[in-house]
N, CA, C and O atoms as a GROMACS GRO file, in nm:
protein
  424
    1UNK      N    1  -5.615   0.003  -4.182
    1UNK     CA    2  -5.700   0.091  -4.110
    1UNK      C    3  -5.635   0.121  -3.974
    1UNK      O    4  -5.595   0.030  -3.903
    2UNK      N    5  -5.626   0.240  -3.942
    2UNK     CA    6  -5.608   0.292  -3.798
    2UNK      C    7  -5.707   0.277  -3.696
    2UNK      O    8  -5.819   0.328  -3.685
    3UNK      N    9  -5.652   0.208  -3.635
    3UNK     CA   10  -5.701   0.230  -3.468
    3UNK      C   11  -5.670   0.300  -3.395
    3UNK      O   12  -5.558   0.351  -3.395
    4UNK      N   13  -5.771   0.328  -3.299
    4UNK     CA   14  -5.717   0.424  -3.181
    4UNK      C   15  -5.638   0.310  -3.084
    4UNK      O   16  -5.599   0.361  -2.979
    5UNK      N   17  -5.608   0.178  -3.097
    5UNK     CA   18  -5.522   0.118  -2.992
    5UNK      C   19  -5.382   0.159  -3.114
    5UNK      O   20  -5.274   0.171  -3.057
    6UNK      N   21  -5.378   0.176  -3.237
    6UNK     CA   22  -5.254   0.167  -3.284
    6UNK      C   23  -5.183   0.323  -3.245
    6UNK      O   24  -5.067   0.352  -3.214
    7UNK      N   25  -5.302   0.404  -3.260
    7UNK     CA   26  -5.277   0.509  -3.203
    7UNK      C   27  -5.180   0.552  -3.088
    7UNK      O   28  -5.094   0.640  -3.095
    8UNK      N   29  -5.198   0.502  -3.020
    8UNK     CA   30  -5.149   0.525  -2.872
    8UNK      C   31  -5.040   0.422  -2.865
    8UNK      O   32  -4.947   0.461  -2.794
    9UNK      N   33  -5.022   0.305  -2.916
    9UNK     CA   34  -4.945   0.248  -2.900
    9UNK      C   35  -4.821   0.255  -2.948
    9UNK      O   36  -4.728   0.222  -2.873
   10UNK      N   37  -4.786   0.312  -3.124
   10UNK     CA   38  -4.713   0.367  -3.201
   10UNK      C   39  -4.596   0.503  -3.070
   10UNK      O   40  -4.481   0.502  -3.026
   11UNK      N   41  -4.679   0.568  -3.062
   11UNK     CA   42  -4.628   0.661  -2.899
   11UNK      C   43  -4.565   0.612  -2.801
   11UNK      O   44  -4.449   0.641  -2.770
   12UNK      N   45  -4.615   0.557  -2.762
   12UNK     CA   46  -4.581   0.464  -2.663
   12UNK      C   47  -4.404   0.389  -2.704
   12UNK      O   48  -4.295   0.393  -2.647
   13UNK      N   49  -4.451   0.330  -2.823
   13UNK     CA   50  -4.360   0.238  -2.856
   13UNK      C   51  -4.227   0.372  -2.920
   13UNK      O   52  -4.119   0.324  -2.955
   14UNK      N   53  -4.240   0.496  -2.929
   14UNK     CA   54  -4.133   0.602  -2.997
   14UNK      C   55  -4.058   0.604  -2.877
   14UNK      O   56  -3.938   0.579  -2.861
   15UNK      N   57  -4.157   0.642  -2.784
   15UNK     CA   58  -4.121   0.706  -2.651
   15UNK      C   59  -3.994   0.595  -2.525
   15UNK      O   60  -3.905   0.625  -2.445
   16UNK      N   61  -4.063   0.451  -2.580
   16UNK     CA   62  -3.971   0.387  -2.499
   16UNK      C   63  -3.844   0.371  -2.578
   16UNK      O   64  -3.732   0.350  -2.531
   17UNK      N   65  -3.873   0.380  -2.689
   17UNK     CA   66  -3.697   0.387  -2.756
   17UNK      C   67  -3.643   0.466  -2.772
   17UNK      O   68  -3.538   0.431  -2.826
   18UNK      N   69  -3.648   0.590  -2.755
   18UNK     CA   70  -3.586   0.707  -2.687
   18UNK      C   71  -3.509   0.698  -2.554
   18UNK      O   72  -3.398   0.746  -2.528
   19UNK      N   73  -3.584   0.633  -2.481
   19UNK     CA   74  -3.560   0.629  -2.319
   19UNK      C   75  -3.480   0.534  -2.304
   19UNK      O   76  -3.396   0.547  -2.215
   20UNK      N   77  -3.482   0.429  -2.372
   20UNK     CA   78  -3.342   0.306  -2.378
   20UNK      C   79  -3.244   0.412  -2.474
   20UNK      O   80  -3.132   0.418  -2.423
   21UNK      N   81  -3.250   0.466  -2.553
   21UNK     CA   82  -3.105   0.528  -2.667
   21UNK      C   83  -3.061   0.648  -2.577
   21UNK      O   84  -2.967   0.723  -2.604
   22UNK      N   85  -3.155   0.660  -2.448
   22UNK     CA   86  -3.110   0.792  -2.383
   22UNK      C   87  -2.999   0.695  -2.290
   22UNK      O   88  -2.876   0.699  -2.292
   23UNK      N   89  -3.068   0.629  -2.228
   23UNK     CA   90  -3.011   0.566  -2.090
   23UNK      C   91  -2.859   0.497  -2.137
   23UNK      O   92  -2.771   0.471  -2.055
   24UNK      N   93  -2.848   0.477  -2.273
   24UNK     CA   94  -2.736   0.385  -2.286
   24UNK      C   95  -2.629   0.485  -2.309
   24UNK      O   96  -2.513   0.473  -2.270
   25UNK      N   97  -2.684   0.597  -2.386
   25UNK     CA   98  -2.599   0.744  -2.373
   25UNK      C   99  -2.518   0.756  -2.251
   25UNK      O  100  -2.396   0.745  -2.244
   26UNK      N  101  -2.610   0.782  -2.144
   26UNK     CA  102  -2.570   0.854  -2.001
   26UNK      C  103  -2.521   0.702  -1.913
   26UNK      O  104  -2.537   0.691  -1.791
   27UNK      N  105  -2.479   0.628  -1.971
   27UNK     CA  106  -2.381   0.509  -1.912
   27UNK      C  107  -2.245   0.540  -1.957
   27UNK      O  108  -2.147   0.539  -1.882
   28UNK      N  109  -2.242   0.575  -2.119
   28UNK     CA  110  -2.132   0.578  -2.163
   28UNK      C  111  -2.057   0.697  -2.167
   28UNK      O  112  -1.940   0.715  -2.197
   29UNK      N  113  -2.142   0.772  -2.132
   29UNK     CA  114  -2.049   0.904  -2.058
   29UNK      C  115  -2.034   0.912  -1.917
   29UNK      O  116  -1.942   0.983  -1.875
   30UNK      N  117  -2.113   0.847  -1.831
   30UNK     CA  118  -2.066   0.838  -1.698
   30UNK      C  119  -1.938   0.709  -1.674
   30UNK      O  120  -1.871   0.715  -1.570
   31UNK      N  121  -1.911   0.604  -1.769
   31UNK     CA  122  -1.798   0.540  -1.761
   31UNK      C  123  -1.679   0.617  -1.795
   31UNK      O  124  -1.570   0.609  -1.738
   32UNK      N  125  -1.719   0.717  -1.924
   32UNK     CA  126  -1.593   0.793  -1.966
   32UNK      C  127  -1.546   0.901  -1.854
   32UNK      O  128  -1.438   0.960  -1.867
   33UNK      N  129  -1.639   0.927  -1.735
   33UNK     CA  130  -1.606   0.999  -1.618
   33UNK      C  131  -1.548   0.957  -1.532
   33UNK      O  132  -1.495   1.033  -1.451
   34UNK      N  133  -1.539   0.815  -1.522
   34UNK     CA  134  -1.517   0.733  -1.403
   34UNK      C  135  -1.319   0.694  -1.463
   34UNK      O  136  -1.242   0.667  -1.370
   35UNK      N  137  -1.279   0.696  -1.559
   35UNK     CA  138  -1.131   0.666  -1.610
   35UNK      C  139  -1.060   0.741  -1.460
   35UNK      O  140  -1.084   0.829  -1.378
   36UNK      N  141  -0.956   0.632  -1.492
   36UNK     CA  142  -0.882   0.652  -1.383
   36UNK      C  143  -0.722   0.627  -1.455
   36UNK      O  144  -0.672   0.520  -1.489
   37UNK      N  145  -0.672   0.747  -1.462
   37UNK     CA  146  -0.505   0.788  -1.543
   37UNK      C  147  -0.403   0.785  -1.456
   37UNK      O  148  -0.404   0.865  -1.362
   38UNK      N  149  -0.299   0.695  -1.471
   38UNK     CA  150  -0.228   0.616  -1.406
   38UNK      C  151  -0.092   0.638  -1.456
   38UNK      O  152  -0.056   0.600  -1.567
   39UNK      N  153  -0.013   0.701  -1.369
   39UNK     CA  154   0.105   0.752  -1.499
   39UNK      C  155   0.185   0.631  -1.511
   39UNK      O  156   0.168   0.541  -1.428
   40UNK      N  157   0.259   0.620  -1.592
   40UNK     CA  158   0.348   0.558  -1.654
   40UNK      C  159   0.503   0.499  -1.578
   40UNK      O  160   0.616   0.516  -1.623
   41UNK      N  161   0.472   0.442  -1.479
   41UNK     CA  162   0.614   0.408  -1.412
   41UNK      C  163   0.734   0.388  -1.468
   41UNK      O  164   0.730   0.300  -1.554
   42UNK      N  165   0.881   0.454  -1.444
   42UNK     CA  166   0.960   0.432  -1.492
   42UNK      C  167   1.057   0.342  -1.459
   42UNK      O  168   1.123   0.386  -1.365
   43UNK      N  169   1.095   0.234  -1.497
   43UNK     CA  170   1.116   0.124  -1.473
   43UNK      C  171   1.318   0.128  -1.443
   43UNK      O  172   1.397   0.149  -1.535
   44UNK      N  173   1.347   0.113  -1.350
   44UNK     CA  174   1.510   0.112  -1.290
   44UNK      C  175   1.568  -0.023  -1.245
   44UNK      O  176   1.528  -0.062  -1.135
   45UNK      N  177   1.615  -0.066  -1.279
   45UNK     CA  178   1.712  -0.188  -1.263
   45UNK      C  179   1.829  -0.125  -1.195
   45UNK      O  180   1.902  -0.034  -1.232
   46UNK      N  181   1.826  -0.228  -1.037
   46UNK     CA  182   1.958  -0.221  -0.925
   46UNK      C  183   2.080  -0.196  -1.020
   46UNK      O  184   2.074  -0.225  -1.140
   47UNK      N  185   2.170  -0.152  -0.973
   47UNK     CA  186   2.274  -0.157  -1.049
   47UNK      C  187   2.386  -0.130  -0.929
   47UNK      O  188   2.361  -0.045  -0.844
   48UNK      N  189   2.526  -0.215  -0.922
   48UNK     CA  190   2.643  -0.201  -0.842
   48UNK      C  191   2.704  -0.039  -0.833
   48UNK      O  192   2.730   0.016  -0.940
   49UNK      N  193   2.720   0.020  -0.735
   49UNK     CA  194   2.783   0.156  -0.734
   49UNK      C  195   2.900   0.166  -0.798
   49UNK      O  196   2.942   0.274  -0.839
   50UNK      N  197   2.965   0.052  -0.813
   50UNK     CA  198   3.080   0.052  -0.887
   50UNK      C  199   3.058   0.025  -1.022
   50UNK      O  200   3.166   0.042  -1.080
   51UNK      N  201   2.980  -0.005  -1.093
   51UNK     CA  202   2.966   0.008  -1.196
   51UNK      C  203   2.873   0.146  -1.287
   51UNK      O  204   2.812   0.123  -1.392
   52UNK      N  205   2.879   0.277  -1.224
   52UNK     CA  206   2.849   0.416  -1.238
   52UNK      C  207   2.950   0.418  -1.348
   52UNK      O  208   3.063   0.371  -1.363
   53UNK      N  209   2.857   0.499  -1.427
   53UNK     CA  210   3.002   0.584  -1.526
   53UNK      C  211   3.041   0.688  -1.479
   53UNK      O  212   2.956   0.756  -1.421
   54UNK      N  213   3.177   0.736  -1.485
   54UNK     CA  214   3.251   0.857  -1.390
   54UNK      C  215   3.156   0.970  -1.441
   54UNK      O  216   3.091   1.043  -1.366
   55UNK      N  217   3.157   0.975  -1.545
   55UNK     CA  218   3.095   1.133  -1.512
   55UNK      C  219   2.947   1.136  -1.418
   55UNK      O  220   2.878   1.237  -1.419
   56UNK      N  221   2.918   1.047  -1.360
   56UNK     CA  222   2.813   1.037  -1.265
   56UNK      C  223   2.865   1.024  -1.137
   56UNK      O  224   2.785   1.043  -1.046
   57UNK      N  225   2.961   1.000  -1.112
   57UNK     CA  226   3.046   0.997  -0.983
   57UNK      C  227   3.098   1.141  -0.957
   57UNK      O  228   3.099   1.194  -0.846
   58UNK      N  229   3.142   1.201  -1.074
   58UNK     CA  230   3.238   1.290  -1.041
   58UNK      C  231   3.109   1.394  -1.032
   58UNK      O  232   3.116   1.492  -0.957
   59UNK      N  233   2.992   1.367  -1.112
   59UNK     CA  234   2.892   1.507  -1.066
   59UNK      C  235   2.847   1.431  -0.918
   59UNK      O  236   2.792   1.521  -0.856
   60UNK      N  237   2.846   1.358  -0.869
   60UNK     CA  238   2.778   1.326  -0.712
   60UNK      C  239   2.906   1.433  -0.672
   60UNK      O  240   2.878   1.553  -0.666
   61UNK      N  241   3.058   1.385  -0.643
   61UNK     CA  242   3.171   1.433  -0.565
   61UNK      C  243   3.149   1.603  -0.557
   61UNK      O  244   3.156   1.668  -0.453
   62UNK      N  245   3.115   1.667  -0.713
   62UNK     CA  246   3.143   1.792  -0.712
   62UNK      C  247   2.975   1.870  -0.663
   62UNK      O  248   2.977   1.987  -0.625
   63UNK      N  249   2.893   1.824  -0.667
   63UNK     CA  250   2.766   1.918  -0.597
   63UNK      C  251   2.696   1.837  -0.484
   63UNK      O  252   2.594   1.884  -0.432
   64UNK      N  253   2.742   1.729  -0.447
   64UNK     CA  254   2.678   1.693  -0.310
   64UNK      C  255   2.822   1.628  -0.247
   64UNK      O  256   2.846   1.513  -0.211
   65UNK      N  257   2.902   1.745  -0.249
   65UNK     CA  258   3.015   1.744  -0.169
   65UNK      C  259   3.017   1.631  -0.038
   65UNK      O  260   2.900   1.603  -0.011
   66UNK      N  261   3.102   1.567   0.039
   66UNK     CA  262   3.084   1.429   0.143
   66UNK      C  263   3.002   1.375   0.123
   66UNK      O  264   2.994   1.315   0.230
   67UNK      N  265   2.893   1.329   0.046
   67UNK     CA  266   2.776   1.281   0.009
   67UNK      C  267   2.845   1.127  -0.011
   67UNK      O  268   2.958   1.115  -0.057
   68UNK      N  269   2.763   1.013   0.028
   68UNK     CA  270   2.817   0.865  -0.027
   68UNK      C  271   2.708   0.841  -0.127
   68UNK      O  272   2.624   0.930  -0.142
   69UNK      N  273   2.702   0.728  -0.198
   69UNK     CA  274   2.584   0.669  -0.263
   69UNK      C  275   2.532   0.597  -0.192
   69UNK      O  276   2.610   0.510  -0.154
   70UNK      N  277   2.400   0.585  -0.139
   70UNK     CA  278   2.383   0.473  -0.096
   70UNK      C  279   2.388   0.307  -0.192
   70UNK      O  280   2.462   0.209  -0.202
   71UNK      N  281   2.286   0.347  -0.236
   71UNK     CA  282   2.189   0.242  -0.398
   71UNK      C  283   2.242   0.335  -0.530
   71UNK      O  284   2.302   0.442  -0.527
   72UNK      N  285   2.204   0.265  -0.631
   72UNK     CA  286   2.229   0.327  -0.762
   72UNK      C  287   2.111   0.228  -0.794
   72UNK      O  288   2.069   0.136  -0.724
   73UNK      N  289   2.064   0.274  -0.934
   73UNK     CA  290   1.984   0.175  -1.018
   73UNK      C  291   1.990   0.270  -1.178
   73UNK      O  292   2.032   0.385  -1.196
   74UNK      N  293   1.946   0.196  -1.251
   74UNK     CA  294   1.990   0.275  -1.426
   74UNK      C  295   1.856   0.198  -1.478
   74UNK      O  296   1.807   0.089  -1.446
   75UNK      N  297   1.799   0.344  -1.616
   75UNK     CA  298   1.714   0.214  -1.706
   75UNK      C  299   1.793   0.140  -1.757
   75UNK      O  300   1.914   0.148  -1.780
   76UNK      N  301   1.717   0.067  -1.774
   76UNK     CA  302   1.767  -0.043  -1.915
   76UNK      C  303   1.844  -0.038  -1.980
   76UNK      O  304   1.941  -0.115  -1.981
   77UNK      N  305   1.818   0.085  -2.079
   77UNK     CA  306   1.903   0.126  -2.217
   77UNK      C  307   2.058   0.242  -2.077
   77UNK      O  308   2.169   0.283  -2.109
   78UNK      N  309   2.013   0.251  -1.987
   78UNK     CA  310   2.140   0.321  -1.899
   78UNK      C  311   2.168   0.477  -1.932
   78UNK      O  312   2.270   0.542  -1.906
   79UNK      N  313   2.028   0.526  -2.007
   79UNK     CA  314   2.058   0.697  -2.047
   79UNK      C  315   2.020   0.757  -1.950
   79UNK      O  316   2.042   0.878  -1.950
   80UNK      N  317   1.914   0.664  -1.768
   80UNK     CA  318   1.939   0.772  -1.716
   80UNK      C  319   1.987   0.690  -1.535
   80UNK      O  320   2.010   0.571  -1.514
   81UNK      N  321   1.989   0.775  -1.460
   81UNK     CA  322   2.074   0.685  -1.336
   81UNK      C  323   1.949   0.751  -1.230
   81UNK      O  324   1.894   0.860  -1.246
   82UNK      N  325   1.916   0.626  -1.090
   82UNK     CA  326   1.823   0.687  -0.984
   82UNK      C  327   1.944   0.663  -0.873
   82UNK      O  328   1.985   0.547  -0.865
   83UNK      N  329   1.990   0.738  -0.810
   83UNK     CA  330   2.066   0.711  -0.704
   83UNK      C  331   2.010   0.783  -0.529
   83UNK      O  332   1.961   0.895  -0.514
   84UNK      N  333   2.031   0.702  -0.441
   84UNK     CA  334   1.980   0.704  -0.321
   84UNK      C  335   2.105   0.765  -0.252
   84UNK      O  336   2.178   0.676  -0.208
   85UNK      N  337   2.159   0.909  -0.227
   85UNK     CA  338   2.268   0.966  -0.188
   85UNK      C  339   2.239   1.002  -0.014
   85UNK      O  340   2.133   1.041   0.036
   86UNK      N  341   2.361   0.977   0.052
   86UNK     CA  342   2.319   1.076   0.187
   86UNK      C  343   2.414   1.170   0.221
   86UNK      O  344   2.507   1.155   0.142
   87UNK      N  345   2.428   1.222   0.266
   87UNK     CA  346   2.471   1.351   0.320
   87UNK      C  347   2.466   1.410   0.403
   87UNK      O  348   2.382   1.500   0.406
   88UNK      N  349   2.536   1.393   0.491
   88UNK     CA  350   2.510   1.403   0.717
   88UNK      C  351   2.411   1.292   0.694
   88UNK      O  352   2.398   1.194   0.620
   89UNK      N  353   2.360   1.340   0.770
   89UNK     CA  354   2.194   1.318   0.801
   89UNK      C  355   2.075   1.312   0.697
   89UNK      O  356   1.970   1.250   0.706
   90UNK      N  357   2.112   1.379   0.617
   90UNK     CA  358   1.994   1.402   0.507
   90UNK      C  359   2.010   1.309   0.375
   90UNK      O  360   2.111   1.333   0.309
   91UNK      N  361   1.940   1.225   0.336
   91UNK     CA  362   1.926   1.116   0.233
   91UNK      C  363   1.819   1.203   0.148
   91UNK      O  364   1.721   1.268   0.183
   92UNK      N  365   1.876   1.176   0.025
   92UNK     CA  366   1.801   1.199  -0.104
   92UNK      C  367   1.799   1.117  -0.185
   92UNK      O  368   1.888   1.032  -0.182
   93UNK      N  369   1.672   1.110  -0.314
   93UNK     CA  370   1.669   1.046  -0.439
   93UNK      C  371   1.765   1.167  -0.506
   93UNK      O  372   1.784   1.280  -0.459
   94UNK      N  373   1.808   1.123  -0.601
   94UNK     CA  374   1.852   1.173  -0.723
   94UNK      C  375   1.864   1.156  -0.873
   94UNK      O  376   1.903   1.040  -0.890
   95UNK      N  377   1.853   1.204  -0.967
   95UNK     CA  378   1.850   1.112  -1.105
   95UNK      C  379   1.963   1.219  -1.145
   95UNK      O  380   1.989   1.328  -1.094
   96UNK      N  381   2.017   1.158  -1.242
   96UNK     CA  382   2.148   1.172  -1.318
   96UNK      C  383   2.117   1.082  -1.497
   96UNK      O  384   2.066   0.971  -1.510
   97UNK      N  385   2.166   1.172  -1.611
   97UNK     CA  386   2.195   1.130  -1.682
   97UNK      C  387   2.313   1.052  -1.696
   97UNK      O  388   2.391   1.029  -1.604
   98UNK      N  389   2.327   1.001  -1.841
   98UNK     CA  390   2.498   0.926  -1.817
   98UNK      C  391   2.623   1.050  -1.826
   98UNK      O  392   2.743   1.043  -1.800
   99UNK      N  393   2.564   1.129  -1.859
   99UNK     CA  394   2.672   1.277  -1.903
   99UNK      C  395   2.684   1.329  -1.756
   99UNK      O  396   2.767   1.419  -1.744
  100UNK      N  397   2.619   1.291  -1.639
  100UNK     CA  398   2.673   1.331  -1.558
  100UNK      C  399   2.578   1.514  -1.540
  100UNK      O  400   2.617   1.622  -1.494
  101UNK      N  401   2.464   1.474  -1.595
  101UNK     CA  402   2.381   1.634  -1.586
  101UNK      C  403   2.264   1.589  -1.507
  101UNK      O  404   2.234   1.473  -1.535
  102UNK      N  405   2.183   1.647  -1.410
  102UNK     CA  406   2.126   1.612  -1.313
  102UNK      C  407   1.960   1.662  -1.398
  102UNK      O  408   1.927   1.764  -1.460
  103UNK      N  409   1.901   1.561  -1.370
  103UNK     CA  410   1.729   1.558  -1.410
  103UNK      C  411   1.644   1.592  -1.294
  103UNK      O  412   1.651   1.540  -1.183
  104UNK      N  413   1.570   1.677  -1.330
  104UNK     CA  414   1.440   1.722  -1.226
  104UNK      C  415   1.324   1.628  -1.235
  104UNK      O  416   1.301   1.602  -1.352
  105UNK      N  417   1.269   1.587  -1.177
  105UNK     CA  418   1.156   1.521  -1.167
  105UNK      C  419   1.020   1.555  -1.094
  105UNK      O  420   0.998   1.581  -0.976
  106UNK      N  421   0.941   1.547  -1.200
  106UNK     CA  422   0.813   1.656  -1.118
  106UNK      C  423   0.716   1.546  -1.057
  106UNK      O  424   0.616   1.580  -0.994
   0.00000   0.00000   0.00000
């Protein structure tokens, strides 16, 4: 038999589980707002200036003409080179493949 307390209560009881399946919604899209994208560091190991492969020397000599090295560093696997060059006054990063072809970095 129905009551008017089952009545109202049945409602009651739809309404609050809506309002918990809502609220747990709008958590899990306000966490998916909150991500924070972190790029990917590329990882360089020091490396001796004297141990450059020439065709990385000879592209420093031929486009940053009197330029010294300061630092060198290489990945890992050594496909690409970070070198700390100066030139008068003016110091730059630079990256270099091992072929001695110069990489842009955005």
């Amino acid at each position: 038999m129905i009551t008017m307390k089952n009545l109202f209560v049945v409602p009651v009881l739809a309404i609050g589980l809506l309002t918990v399946s809502q609220n747990t919604n709008a958590q899990e899209v306000a966490s998916s707002d909150n991500e924070v994208i972190v790029p990917i560091q590329e990882k360089y190991v020091d490396l001796a200036i004297e141990n450059l492969p020439q065709p990385v020397l000879d592209a420093v000599a031929k486009d940053y003409a009197g330029a010294t090295i300061e630092k060198a560093a290489a990945k890992e696997d050594a496909s690409e080179f970070k070198l700390m060059i100066k030139q008068g006054e003016k110091e730059m990063v630079v990256f270099c493949d091992a072929h001695g072809k110069w990489i842009t970095k955005k």
